[in-house]
C-alpha positions, 0 to 999 in steps of 0.5 A, a space after each residue: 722639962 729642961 729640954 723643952 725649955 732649951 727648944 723654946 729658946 732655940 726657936 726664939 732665937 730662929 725667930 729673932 734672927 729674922 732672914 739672917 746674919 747676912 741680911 741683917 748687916 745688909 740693912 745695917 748698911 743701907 744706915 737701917 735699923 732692924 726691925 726689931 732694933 727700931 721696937 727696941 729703940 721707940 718702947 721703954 726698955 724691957 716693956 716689949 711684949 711680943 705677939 705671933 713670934 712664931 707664925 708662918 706663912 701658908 703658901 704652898 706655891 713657887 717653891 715656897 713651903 722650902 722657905 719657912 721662917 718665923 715671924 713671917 716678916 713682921 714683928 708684933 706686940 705691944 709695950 709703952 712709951 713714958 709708961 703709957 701702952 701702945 701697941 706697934 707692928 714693925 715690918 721685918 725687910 730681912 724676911 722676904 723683903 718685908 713682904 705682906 703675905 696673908 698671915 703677915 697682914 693677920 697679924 698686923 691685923 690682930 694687934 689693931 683689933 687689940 688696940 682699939 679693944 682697949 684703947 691704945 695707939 698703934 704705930 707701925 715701922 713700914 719697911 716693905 717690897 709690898 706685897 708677896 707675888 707668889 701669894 697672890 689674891 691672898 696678900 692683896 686680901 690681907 692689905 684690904 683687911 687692914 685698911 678696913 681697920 684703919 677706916 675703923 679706928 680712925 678718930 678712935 685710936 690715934 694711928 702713926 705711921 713710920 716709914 722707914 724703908 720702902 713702902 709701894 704700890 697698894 702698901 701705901 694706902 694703909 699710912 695714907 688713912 692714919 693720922 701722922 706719917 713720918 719718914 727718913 730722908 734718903 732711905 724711905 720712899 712712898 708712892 703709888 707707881 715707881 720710877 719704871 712703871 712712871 717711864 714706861 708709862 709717861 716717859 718721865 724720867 725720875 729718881 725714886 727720891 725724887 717720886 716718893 722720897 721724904 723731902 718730896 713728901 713732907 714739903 710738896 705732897 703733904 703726904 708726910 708730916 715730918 723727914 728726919 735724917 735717920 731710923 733713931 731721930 725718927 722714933 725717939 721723935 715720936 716718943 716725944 710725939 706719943 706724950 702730947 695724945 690721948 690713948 683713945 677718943 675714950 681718955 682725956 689729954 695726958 698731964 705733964 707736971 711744969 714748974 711752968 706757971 700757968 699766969 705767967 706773963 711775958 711782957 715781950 709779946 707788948 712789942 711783937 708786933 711791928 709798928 708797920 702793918 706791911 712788917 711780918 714777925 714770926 708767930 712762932 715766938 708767940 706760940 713758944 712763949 705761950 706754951 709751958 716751956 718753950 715746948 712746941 711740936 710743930 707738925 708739917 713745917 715744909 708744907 705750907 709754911 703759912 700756917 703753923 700747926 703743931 701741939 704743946 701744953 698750957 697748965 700740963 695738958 695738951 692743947 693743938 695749935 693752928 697760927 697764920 704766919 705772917 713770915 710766908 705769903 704774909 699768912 694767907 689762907 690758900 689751898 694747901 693751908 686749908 688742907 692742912 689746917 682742916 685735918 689737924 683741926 679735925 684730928 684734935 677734934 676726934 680727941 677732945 684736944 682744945 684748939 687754940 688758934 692765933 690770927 693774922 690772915 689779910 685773906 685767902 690767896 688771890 690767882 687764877 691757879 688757886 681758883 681753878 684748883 678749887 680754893 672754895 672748897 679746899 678753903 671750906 674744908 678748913 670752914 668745915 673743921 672749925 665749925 664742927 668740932 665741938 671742943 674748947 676753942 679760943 681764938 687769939 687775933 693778933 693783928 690782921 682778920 680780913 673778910 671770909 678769912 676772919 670768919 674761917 679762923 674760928 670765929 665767934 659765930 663758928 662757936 668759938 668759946 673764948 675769942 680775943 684780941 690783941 689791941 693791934 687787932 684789925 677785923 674788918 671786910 678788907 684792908 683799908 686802902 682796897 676798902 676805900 678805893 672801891 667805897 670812894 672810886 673815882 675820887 682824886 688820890 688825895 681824897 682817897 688817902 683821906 679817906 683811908 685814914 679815916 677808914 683806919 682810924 675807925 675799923 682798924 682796931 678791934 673796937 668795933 667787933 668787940 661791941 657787937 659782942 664778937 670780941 669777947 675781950 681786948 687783953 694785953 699781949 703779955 696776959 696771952 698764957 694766962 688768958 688762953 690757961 684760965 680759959 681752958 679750965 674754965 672751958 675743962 667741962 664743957 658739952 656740946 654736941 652735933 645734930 645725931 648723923 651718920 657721918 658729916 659729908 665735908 667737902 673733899 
């Protein structure tokens, strides 16, 4: 017995040697995390339970029935984070560079099919040379047999992926359909071609970084929410993240006890706003004085600066938030923000997140370039998640609702629950200089600027929406938290469906 027992010790420590000593302290000095080091850092200490330790790979070719090492360049299994299971695949470079051979991709494969069993996130630690040439066809079938889950548990389990190392070619599909993708900045890369197939084939000359590194995609692409500068930032960042989701669209958002009082007032928000309509102010003081402690988890801050989104808690539960920032381009609505808000709503939708929403939006961006790249229907993807998602939303305008934007910014005729306003509030067709030039053309510019006052002493202000029943209150900003959190318990039970469908065919 104590032979056996001594055999089974041996082969764990083969397994969790990976490809070596050597090429360990080779990825320690890239400033790289093992993966089994990264597991160790994102889950509770002692809660890993390791699954498929000692798989192999079965190929046969190239002289590769010589190169036989457990695990098969992969670690899989589950554990927690704060108490609560996820399940995590973290691809091991040491073993053939991370490649994705067939029983590397059953694996990941056998821990998403458990996950969404019982109803857990997954998160994978991507760090891969993609995928294993000398198995050919094989590893391509073991790529499409995990992006066939991720389609799966989309909206079902909350999937994040963390790319921590390189990550190519036909690999990159399968972070592209989760919800979250976080990098490291100057050692995780993502794109679909690298430098040399660019050159040969365009004759662009381009660093990796530059192609597919984190900068590039957490500001340009939008392809990552978030860069961090190394592997440990990144994975006790999404510890933090993990706290804020529901296991699954089957579990109600977590609760955090807060000394936090829910009808906290904050009387500073009675001087936010600038006396100037022309003056920005930064939306985010509002949001982190509404949430429970200051604690705001902003996703995607490089992209699309404005509009905000991210998730805190009113009364210890999760809520999302998306807030127009007057601080960039005055917080219009353009391409890129519609992109951007229109997943996140639509992710917080999926797990019954409430939404709430701040507004100060003069519009959707002007310009031939936003027109041709399709604004109307990048904007109306944003339109589209609102109107859909059936949680509870409460809208907050603060200052500026102009024309198709007030509409888009979850307004009252979109469901919206709770929709309020500051008594700064202006809700009108457009700003009251362009409105009374086009109402009033061809009048001298004395009458104009007569005119405009007129025009702003009568819309320029909530009022007028408020008594068509499209406002439902006008409060004081210091009441904004204990508005928003006595909206949402009363809003805790409510139902509301869809018309039964297949699927929603948003525009794309």
């Amino acid at each position: 017995m104590l032979a056996v027992l001594q055999k089974l010790e041996e082969k764990r420590a083969q397994a969790a040697l990976g490809g070596g000593q050597a090429r360990i302290d080779n990825q320690h000095k890239k400033g790289r995390l093992t993966a089994r080091e990264r597991i160790a850092v994102l889950l509770d200490p002692g809660s890993f339970e390791e699954y498929d330790m000692y798989v192999e790979h079965n190929c046969v070719d190239f002289g590769m029935q010589d190169q036989i090492i457990p695990g098969d360049g992969v670690v899989t299994g589950s554990g927690t984070i704060n108490g609560r299971l996820v399940f995590v695949f973290s691809q091991d470079f040491t073993v053939f560079g991370g490649s994705l051979s067939e029983r590397h991709a059953q694996k990941i494969c056998k821990v998403m099919d458990m996950a969404m069993k019982v109803g857990a996130p997954v998160i994978g630690m991507n760090d891969s040379g993609g995928a294993r040439i000398q198995e050919g066809v094989a590893s391509l079938a073991g790529y499409a047999e995990v992006f066939q889950r991720n389609v799966l548990a989309s909206g079902v389990i909350p999937q994040i992926s963390l790319i921590m190392g390189p990550c190519a070619g036909g690999a990159v599909y399968s972070p592209a359909m989760t919800d979250f993708i976080f990098m490291v900045k100057d050692s995780s890369f993502m794109f679909v071609t690298g430098p040399e197939v660019v050159k040969t084939v365009t004759n662009e000359v381009v660093t990796q970084e530059e192609l597919g590194g984190a900068i590039t995609h957490s500001t340009k692409s939008s392809v990552a929410d978030l860069a961090f500068d190394n592997d440990i930032d990144a994975l006790l960042a999404t510890r933090d993240f993990v706290d804020f989701l529901p296991l699954s669209n089957r579990e109600t958002v977590p609760e955090r006890p807060t000394d936090d009082a829910w009808d906290r007032l904050d009387h500073s928000l009675d001087t936010l706003i600038p006396d100037s309509a022309n003056k920005p102010y930064d939306i985010k003081e509002l949001i982190r004085k509404i949430v429970d402690e200051g604690d705001f988890f902003e996703v995607q801050p490089g992209h699309a600066p404005n509009l905000v989104i991210g998730f805190g808690r009113v009364d210890g539960r999760t809520i999302g938030i998306v807030a127009n920032q007057p601080m960039a381009l005055a917080g219009v609505l353009d391409i890129n923000s519609s992109r951007k808000g229109a997943r996140f709503v639509r992710f917080c939708d999926a797990f019954e997140i409430p939404i709430i929403t701040f507004v100060d939006v003069p519009g959707f961006l002007p310009g031939v370039a936003q027109e041709h790249n399709g604004i109307i229907k990048h904007g109306a993807k944003l339109l589209f998640a609102y109107a859909e998602a059936t949680v509870p939303k409460i809208t907050v305008i603060t200052r500026k609702a102009y024309g198709g934007a007030y509409d888009v910014m979850s307004s009252k005729h979109l469901r919206g629950d709770l929709n309020y306003a500051w008594p700064t509030a202006e809700i009108a067709v457009m700003g009251a200089k362009g409105a009374v030039e086009i109402i009033f053309r061809g009048r001298t510019r004395e009458e104009i600027a007569e005119r405009t006052a007129e025009y702003e002493a009568r819309f320029a202000n909530p009022f007028v929406a408020a008594s068509k029943g499209f406002i439902d209150e006008v409060i004081m900003p210091h009441s904004t938290r204990k508005r928003i959190a006595l909206g949402l318990r009363k809003l805790r039970n409510k139902q509301l469906e869809n018309p039964w469908k297949k699927h929603d065919n948003i525009p794309l």
